[in-house]
VOBA-1610 file (N, C-alpha, C; in pm, whole numbers, padded with zeros to 5 digits, always signed):
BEGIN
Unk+24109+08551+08969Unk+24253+08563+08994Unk+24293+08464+09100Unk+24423+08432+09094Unk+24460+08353+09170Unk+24522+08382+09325Unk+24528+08292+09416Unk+24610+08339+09559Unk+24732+08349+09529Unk+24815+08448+09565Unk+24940+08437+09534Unk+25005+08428+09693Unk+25107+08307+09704Unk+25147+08273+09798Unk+25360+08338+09772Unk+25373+08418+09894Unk+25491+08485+09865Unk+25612+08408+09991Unk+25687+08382+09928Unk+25828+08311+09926Unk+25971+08338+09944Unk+26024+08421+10093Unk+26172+08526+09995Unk+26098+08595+09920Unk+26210+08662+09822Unk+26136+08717+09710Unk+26076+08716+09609Unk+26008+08568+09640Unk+25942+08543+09520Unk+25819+08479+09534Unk+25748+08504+09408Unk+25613+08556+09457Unk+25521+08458+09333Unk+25413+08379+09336Unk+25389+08278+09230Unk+25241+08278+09267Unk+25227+08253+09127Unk+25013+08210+09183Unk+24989+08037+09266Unk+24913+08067+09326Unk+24928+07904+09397Unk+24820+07862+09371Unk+24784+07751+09338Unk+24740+07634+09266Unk+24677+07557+09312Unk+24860+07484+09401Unk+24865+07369+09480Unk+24975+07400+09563Unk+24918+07400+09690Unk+25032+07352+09814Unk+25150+07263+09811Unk+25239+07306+09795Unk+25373+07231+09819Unk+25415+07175+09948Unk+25426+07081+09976Unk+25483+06986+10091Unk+25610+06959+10097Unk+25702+07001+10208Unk+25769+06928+10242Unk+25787+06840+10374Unk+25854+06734+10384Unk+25805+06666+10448Unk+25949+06609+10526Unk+25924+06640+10666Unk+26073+06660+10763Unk+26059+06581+10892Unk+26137+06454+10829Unk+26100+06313+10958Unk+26073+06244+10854Unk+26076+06070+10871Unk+26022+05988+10788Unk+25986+05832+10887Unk+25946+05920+10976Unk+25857+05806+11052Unk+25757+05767+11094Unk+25653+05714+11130Unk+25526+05618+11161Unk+25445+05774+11126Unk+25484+05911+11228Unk+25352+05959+11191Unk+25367+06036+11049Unk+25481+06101+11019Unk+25487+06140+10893Unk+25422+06048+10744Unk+25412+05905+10775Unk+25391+05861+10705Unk+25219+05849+10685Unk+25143+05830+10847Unk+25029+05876+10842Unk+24966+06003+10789Unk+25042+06080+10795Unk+25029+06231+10776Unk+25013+06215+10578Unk+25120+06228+10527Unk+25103+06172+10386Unk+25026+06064+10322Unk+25013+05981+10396Unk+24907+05862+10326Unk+24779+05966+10333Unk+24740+06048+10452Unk+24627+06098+10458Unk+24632+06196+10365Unk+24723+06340+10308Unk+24744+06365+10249Unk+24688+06323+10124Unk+24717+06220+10066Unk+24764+06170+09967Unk+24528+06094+09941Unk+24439+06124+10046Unk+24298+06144+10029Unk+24236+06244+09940Unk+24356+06346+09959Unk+24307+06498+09927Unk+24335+06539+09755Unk+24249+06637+09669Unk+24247+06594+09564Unk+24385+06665+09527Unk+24462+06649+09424Unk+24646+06615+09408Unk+24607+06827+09311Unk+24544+06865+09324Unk+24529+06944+09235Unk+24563+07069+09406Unk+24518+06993+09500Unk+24540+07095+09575Unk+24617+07126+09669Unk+24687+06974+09669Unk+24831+06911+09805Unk+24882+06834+09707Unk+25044+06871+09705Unk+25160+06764+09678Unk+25254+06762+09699Unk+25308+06649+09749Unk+25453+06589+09831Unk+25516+06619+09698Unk+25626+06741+09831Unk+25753+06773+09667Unk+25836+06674+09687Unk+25865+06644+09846Unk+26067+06637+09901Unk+25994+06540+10040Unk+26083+06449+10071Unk+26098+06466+10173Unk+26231+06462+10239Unk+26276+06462+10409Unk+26423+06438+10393Unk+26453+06390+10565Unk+26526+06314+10606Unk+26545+06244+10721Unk+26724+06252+10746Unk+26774+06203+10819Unk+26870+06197+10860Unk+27004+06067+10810Unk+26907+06009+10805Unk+26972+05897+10701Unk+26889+05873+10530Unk+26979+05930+10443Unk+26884+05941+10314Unk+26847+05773+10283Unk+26902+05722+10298Unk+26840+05552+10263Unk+26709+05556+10307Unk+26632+05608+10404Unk+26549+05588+10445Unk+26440+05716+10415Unk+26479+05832+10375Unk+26443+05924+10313Unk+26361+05875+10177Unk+26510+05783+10081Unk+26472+05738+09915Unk+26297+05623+09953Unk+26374+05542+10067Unk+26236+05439+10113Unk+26162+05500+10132Unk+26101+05588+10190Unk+25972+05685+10230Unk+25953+05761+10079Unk+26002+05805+09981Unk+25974+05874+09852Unk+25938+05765+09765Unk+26005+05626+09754Unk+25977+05566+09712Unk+25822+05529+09777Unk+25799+05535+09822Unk+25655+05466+09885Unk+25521+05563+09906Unk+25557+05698+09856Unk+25472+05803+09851Unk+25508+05870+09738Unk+25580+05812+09610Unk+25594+05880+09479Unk+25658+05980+09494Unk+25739+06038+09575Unk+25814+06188+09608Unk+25950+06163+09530Unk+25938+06324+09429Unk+26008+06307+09370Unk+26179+06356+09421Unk+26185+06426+09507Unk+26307+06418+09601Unk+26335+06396+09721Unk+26443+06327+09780Unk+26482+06272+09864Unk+26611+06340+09970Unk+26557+06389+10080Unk+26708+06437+10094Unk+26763+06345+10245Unk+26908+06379+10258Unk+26963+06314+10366Unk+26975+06432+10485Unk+26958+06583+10470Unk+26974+06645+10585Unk+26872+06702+10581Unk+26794+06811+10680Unk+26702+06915+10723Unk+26745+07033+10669Unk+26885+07062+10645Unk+26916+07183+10588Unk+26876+07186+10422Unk+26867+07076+10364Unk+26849+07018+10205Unk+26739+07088+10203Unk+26648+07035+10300Unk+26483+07048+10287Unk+26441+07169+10289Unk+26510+07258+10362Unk+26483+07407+10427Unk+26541+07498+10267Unk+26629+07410+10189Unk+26710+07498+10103Unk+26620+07487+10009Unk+26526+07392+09996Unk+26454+07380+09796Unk+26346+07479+09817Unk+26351+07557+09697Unk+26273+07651+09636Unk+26106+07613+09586Unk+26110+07452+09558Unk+25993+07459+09557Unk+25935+07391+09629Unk+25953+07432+09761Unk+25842+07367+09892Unk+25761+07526+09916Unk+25681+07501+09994Unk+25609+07598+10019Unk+25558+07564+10204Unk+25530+07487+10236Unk+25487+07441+10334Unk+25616+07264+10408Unk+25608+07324+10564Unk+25700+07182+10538Unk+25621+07156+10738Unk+25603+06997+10684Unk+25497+06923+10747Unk+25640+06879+10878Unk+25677+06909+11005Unk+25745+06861+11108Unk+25695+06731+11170Unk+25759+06635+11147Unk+25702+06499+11232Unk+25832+06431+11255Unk+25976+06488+11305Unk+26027+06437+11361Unk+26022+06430+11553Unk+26117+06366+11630Unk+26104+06339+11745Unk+26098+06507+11835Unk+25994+06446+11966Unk+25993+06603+12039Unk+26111+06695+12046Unk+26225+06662+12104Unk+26324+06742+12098Unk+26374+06814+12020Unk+26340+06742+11884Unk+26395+06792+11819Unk+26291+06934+11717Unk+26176+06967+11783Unk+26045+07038+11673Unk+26127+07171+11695Unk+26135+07205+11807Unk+26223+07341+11837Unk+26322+07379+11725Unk+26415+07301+11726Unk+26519+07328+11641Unk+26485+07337+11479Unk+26385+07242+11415Unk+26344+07230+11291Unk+26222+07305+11252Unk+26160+07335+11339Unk+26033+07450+11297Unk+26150+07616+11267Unk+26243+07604+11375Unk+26354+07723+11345Unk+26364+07747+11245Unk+26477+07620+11181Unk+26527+07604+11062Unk+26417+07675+10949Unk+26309+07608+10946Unk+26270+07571+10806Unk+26181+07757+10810Unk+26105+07800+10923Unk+26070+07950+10926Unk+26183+08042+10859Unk+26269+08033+10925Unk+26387+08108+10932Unk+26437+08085+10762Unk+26394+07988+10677Unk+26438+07933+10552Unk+26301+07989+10423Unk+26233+08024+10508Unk+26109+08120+10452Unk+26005+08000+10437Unk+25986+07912+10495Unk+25896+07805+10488Unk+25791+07843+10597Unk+25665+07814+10573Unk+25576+07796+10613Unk+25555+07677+10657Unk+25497+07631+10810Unk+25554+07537+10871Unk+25379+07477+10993Unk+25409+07330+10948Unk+25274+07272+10987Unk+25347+07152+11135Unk+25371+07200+11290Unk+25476+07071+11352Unk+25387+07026+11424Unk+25412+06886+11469Unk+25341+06800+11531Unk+25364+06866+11655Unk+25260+06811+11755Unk+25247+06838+11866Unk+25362+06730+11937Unk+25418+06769+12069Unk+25423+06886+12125Unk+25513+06959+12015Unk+25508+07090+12015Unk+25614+07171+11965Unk+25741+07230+11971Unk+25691+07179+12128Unk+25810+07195+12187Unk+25856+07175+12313Unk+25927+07208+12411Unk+25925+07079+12534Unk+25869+07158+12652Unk+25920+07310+12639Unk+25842+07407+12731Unk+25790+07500+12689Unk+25773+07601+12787Unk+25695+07746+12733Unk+25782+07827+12652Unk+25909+07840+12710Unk+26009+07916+12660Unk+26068+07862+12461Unk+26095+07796+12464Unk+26049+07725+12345Unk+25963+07726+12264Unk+25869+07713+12312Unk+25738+07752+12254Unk+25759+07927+12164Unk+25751+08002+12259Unk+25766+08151+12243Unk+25859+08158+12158Unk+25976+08113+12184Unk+26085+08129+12053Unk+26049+08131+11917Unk+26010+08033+11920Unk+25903+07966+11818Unk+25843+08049+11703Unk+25776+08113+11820Unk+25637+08211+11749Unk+25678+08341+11726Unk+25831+08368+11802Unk+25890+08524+11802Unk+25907+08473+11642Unk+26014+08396+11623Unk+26069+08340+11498Unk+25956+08376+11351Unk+25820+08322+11389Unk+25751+08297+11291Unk+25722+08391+11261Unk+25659+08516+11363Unk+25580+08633+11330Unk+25728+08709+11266Unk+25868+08714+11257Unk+25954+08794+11246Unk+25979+08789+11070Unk+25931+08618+11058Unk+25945+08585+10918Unk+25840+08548+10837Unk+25749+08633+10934Unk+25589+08625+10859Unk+25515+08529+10794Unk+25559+08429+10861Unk+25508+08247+10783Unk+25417+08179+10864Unk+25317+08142+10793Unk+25243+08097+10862Unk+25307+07971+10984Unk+25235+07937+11082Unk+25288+07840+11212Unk+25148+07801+11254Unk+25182+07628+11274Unk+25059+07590+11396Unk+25102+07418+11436Unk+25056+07449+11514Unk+25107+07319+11588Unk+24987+07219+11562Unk+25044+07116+11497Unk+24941+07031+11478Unk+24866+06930+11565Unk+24792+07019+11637Unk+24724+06932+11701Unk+24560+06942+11684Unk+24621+06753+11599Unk+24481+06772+11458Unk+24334+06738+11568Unk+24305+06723+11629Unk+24198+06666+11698Unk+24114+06802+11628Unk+24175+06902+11660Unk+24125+07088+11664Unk+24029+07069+11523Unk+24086+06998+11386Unk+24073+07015+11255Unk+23931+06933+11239Unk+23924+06807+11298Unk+23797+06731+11269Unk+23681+06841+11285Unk+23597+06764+11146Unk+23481+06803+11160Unk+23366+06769+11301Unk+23421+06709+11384Unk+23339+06635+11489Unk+23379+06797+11610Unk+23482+06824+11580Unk+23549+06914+11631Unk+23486+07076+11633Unk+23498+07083+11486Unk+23411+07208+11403Unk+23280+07226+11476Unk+23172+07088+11501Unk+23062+07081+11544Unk+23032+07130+11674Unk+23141+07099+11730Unk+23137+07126+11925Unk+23174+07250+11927Unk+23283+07348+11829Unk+23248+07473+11846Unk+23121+07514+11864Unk+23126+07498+11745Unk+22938+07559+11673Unk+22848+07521+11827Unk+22834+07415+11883Unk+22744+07393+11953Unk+22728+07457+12110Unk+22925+07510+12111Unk+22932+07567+12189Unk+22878+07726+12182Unk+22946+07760+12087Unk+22858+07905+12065Unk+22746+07932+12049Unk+22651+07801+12000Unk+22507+07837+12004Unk+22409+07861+12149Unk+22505+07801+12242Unk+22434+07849+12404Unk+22326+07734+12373Unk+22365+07602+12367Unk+22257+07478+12357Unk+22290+07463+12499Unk+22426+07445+12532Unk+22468+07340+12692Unk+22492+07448+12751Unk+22423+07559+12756Unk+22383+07641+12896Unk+22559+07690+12909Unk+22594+07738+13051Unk+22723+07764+13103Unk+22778+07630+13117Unk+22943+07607+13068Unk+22991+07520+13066Unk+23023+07479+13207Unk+23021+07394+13270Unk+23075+07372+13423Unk+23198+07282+13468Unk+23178+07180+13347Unk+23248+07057+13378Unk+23329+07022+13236Unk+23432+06983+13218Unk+23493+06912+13080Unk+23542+06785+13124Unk+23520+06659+13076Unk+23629+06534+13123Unk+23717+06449+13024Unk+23775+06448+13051Unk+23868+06350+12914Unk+23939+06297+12973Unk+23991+06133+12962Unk+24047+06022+12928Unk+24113+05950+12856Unk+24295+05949+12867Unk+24325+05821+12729Unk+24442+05798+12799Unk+24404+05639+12819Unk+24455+05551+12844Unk+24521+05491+12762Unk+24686+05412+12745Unk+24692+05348+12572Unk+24855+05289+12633Unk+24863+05138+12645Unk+25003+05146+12634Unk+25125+05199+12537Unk+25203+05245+12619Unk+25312+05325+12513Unk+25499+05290+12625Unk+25489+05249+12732Unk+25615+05231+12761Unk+25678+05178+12684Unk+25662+05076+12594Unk+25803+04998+12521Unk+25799+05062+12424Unk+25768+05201+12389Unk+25786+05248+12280Unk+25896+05393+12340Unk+26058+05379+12227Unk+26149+05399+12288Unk+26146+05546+12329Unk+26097+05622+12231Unk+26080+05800+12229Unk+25955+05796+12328Unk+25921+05751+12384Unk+25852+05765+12528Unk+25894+05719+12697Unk+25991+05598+12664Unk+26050+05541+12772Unk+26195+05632+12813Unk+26224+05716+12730Unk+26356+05822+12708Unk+26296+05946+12742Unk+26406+05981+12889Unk+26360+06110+12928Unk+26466+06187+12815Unk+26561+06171+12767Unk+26665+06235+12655Unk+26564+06268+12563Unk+26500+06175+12497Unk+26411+06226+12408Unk+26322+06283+12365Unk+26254+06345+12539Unk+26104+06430+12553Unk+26026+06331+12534Unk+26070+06231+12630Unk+25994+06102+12638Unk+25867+06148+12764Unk+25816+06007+12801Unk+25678+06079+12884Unk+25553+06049+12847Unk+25442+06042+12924Unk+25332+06070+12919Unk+25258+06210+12900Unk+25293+06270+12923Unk+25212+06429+12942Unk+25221+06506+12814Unk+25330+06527+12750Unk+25342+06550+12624Unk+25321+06457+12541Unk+25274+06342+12509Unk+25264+06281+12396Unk+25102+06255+12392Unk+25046+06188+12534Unk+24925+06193+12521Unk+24854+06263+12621Unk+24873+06304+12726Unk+24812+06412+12780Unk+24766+06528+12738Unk+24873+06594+12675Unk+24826+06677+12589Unk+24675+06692+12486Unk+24676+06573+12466Unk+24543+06530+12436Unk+24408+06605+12533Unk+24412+06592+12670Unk+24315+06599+12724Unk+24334+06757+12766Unk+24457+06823+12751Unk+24474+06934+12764Unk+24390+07069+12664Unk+24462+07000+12565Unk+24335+07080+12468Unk+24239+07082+12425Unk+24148+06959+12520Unk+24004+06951+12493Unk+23951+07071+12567Unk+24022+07093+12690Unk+23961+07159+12768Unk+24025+07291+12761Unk+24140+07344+12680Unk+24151+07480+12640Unk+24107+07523+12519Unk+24004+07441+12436Unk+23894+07511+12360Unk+23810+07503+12395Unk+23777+07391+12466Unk+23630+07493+12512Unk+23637+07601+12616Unk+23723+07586+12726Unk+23705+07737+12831Unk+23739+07840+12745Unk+23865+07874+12679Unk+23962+07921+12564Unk+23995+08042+12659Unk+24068+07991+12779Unk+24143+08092+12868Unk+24208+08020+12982Unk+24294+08087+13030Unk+24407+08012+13109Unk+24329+07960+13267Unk+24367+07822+13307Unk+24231+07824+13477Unk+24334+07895+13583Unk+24278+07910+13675Unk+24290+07952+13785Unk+24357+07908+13873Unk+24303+07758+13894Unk+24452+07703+13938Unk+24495+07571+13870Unk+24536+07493+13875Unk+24624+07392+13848Unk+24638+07282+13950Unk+24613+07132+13964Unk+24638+07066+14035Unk+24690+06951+14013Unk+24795+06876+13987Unk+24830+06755+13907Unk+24895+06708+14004Unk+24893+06563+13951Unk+24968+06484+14052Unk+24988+06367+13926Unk+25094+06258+13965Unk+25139+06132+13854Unk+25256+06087+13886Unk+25295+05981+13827Unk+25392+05898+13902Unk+25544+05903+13798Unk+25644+05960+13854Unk+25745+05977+13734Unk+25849+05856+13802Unk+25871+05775+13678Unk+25972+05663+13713Unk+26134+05678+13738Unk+26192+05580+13792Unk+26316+05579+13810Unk+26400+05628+13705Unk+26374+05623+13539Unk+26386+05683+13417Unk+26395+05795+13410Unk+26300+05903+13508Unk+26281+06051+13444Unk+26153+06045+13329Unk+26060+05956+13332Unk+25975+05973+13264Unk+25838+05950+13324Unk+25707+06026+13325Unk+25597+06013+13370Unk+25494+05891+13326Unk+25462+05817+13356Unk+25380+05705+13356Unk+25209+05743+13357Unk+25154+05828+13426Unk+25045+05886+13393Unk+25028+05969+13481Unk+24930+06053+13468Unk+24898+06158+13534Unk+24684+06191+13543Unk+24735+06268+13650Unk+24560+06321+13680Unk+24578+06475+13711Unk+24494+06546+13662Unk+24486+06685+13609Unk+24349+06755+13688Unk+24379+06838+13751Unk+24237+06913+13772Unk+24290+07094+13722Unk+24199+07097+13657Unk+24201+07253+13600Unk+24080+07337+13623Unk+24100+07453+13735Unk+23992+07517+13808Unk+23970+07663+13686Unk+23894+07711+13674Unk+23835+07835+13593Unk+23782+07922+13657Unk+23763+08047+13596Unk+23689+08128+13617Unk+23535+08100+13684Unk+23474+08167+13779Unk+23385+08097+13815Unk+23335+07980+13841Unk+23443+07896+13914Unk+23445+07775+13960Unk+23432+07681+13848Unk+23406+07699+13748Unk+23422+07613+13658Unk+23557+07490+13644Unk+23546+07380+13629Unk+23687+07251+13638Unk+23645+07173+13517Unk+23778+07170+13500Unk+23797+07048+13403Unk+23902+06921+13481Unk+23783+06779+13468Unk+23878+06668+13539Unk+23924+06575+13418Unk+24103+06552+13422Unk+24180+06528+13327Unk+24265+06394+13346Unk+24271+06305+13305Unk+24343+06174+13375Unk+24403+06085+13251Unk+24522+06078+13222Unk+24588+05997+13109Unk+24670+05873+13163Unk+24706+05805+13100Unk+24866+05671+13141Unk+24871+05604+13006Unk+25029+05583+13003Unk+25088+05519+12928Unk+25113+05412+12981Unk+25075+05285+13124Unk+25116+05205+13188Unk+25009+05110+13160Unk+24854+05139+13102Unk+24750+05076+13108Unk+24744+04981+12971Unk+24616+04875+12957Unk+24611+04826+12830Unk+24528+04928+12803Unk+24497+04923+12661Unk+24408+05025+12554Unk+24252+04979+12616Unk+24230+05129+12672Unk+24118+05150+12733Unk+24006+05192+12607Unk+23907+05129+12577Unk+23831+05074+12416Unk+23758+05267+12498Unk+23718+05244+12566Unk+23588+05404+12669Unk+23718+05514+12683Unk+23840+05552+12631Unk+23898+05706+12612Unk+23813+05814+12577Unk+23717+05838+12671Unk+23596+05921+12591Unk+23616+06059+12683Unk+23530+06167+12631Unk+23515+06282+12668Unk+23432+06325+12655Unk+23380+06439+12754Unk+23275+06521+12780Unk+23244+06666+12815Unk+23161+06704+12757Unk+23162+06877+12796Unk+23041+06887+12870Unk+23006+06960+12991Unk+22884+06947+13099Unk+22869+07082+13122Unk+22704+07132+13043Unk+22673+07269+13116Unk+22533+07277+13163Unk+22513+07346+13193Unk+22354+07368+13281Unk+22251+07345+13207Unk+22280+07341+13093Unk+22120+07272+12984Unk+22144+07176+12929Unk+22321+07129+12911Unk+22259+07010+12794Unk+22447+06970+12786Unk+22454+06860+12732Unk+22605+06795+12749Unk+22651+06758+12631Unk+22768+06754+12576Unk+22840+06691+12474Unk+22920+06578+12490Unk+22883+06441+12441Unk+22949+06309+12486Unk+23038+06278+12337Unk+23147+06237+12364Unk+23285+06167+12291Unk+23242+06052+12337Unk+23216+05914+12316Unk+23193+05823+12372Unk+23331+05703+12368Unk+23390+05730+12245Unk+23530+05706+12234Unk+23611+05762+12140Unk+23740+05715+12190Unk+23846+05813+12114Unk+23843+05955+12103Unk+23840+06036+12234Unk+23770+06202+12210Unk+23833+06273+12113Unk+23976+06230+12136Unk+24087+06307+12042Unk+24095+06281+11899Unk+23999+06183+11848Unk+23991+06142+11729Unk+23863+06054+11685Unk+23707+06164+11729Unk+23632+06070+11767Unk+23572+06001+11639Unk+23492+05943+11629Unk+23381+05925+11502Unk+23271+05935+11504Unk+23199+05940+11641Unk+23088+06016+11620Unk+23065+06103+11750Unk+23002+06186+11809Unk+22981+06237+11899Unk+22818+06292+11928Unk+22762+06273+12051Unk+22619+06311+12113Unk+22593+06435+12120Unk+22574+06518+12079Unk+22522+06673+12118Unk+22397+06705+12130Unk+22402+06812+12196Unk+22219+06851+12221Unk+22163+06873+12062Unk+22172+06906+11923Unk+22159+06888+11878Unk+22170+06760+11755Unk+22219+06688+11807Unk+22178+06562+11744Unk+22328+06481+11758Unk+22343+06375+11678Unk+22440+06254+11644Unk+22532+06298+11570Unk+22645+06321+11593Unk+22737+06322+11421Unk+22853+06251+11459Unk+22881+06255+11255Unk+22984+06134+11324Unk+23133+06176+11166Unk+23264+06142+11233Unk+23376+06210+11133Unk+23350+06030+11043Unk+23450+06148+10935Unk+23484+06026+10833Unk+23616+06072+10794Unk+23677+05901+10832Unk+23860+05887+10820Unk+23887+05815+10683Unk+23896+05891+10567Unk+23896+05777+10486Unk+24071+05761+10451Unk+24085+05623+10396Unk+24200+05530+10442Unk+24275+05540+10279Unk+24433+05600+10301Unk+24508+05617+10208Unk+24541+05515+10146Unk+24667+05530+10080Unk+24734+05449+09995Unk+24810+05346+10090Unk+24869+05408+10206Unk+24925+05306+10302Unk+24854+05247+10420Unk+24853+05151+10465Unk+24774+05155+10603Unk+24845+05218+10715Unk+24751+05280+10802Unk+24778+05384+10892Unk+24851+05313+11011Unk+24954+05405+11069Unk+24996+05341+11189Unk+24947+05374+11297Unk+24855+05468+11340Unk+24794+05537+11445Unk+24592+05543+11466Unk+24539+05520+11527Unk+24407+05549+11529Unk+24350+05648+11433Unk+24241+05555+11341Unk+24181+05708+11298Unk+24297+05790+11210Unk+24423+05789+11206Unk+24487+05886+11102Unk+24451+05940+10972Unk+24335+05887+10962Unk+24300+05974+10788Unk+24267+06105+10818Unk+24245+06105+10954Unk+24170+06266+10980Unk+24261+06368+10993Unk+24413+06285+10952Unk+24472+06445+10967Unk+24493+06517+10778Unk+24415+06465+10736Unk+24379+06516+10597Unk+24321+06648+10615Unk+24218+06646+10729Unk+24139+06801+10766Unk+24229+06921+10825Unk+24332+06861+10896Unk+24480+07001+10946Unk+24530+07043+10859Unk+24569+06961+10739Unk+24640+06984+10599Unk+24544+07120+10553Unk+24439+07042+10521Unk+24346+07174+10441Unk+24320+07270+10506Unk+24309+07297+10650Unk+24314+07383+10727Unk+24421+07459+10726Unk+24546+07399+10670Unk+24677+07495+10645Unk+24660+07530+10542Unk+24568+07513+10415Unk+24581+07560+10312Unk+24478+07678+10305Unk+24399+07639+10347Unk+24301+07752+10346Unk+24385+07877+10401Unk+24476+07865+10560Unk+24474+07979+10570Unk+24558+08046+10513Unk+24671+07969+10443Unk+24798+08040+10383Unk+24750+08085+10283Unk+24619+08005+10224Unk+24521+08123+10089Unk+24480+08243+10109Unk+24445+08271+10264Unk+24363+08378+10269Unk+24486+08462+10367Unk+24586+08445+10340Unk+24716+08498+10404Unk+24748+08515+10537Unk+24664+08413+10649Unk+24663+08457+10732Unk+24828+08355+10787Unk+24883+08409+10883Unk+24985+08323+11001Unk+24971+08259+11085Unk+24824+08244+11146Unk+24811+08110+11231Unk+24657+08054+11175Unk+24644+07982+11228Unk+24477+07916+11198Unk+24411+07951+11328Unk+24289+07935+11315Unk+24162+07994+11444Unk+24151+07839+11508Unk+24158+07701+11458Unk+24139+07618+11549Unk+24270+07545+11604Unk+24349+07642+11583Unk+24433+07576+11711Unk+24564+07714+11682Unk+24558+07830+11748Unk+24600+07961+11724Unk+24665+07948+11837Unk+24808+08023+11791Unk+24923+08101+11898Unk+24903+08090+12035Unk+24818+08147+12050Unk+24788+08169+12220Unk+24783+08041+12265Unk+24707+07982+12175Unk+24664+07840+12275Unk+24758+07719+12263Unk+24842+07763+12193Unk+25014+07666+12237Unk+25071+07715+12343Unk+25090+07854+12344Unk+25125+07927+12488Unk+25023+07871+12612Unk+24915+07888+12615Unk+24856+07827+12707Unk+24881+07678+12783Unk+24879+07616+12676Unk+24927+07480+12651Unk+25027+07439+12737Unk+25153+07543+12698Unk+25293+07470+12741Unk+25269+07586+12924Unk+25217+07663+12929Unk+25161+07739+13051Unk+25113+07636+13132Unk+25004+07555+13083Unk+24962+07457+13190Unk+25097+07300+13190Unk+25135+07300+13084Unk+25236+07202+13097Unk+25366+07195+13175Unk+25390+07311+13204Unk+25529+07339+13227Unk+25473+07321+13375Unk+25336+07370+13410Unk+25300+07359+13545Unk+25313+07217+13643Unk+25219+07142+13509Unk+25172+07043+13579Unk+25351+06944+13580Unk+25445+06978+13539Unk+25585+06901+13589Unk+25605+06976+13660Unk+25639+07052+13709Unk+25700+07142+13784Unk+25624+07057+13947Unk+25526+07014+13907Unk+25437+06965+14051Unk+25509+06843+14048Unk+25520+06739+13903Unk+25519+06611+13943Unk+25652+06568+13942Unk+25762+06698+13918Unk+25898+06679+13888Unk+25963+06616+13789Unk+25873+06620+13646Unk+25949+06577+13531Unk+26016+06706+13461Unk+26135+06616+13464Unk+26244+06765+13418Unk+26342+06706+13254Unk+26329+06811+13153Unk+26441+06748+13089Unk+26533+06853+13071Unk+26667+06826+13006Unk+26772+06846+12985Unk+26700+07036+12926Unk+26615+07024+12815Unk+26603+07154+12734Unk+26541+07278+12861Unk+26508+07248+12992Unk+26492+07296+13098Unk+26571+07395+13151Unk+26730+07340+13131Unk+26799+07434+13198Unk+26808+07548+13081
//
C-alpha cells in the first residue's frame, strides 16, 4: 500500500513529492538543479513563482516547470503542490513559510528562518496548528558526512566531547542582501550560522554562557564575528566567521573529546571528506543540469529526501535538524547581537 500524504481535505496516495518552488534566485536554483539528481519518480518541480513573473517563466523555462506564477499567494493557492521549497530573501522567510503552512503546504525554508527568536516561534506555533510538516533548511544537518559524525558521536569513539571549532571565512560584502541591514543583511545569519549549528548538534543543548564580540559597520551590518559557547561541564565551543576576508581554502572544523577527534579539514558546512576515529569518509555532490552557484550545492539533494522520507512516515519535523534546535539557534542568535548591537527593523 501506498503513503498517503493528506492535504486540506484531501487525501491521495503519494508516489512523488510535489515541489513548489518560492524565490527564483541563485539558491533556489541550486536547490532544483540538485533536485533535479534525484530519481523524477520520487521529486518533481510542479510551479514555481517570484515576484516578477518574467522571471518566474525564465526559471520554469530552465528547469522544465510546468507553471509559472507572478505572486506567493498563486503558489500557496495550487492544489497540486505538496511541499513548497522557501529560498527567497531573509526577511522575507517569516512571512512566506506563514503563507504557504497556513495554505496547507508543507514547507522546506532556507536558513535563517527567520530574523529572531520570536519569529522563529511564530513559525512553529503556525506549523504544529496546521499540522505540516516544517524545517529549516539547514542542509549541512542532511549530508551523509554529517549522518557519520552522529553515528560516531553516539558510538562513544571521541570519549566526552570537550571542544568543537569551526571557521568560515568567504567574501560576501558586495553582495547586496548582505551589505543591507533592511534586508537581514549581515554576517551572523547568513554564514555564522554555519558554525552555530555545528556546535548545537553535537552538544544538542542550550550553553551556559555566551560570549561574542564582532565589528558592526556604519551600515547596521556585522562584518564578522567570534563566538565562545560555554556548556555544561565546562565544555566550549570556539566559533569565528567574516564576510570582510578573501576565501579562506582551511574553513574547517572540529569536534575534540578525551579519546579521539573528528577533523572537517575543509568546507565543514559542506565537507567532502572528513577524519574520524573510525576511518576517512568522504560526501558525494553530484552536479545537475545547471551549474551550481554556491559550494558543493548538489548536496542539498540529501535535505530534499530527508523531507520526503519524513512526510512518508508522517512525521512534522525531521530528527536532523528538529524544532528545538531552530529555537536554540535563534536563542543563541538573538544573544550574540544583543552583545554586538546588530539590530533590525523586525526587532521592534
Amino acid at each position: 500500500m501506498g503513503s498517503y500524504l493528506t492535504l486540506g481535505i484531501r487525501t491521495r496516495v503519494m508516489t512523488t513529492l510535489r515541489w513548489g518552488i518560492c524565490g527564483a534566485g541563485l539558491i533556489s536554483s541550486d536547490f532544483c538543479s540538485a533536485l533535479k539528481t534525484l530519481p523524477s519518480g520520487e521529486h518533481e518541480i510542479v510551479a514555481v513563482a517570484a515576484r516578477d513573473v518574467s522571471r518566474s517563466k525564465e526559471f520554469a523555462d530552465k528547469f522544465a516547470v510546468k507553471k509559472a506564477y507572478g505572486s506567493y499567494e498563486e503558489l500557496a493557492s495550487d492544489p497540486d503542490i505538496d511541499v513548497i521549497y522557501i529560498g527567497t530573501i531573509h526577511i522575507k522567510h517569516h512571512e512566506h513559510s506563514i503563507l504557504m503552512l497556513k495554505a496547507g503546504k508543507h514547507v522546506l525554508c532556507e536558513k535563517p528562518m527567520a530574523i529572531n527568536l520570536k519569529q522563529c516561534r511564530e513559525i512553529l506555533k503556525v506549523a504544529k496548528e496546521s499540522k505540516r510538516f516544517f524545517m529549516e533548511a539547514t542542509w549541512s544537518r542532511s549530508l551523509p558526512i554529517y549522518e557519520q559524525i552522529r553515528e560516531e558521536l553516539a558510538s562513544g569513539r571521541l570519549g566526552d566531547v570537550q571542544m568543537v571549532t569551526a571557521k568560515l571565512c568567504i567574501p560576501l560584502l558586495n553582495v547586496e542582501r548582505i551589505a543591507n541591514n533592511k534586508l537581514g543583511g549581515g554576517c551572523l545569519l547568513d554564514v555564522g550560522v554555519y558554525t552555530l549549528q555545528f556546535a548545537c548538534m553535537v552538544y544538542d543543548e542550550n550553553p551556559e554562557q555566551i560570549i561574542a564580540t564582532g565589528y558592526v559597520n556604519k551600515n547596521g551590518i556585522d562584518e564578522n564575528g567570534a563566538v565562545i559557547l560555554k556548556y555544561s561541564g565546562g565544555r566550549l565551543a570556539s566559533l569565528a566567521y567574516s564576510a570582510k576576508t578573501h576565501w579562506v581554502e582551511n574553513n574547517n572544523g572540529g569536534i575534540h573529546g578525551t579519546k579521539g577527534s573528528i577533523e572537517l579539514p575543509t568546507t565543514f558546512w559542506c565537507p567532502k571528506e572528513a577524519i574520524m576515529p573510525s576511518g576517512k569518509y568522504t560526501n558525494d555532490f553530484p552536479q545537475g543540469p545547471e551549474k551550481y552557484n554556491f559550494i558543493n550545492a548538489g548536496g542539498l539533494r540529501y535535505q530534499a529526501d530527508k523531507v520526503r522520507t519524513s512526510i512518508l512516515e508522517g512525521k512534522t519535523e525531521c530528527y536532523v535538524m528538529p524544532h528545538r534546535h531552530s529555537e536554540m539557534m535563534f536563542t543563541i542568535t538573538d544573544e550574540i547581537r544583543r552583545q554586538i548591537g546588530l539590530k533590525y527593523n523586525e526587532d521592534d
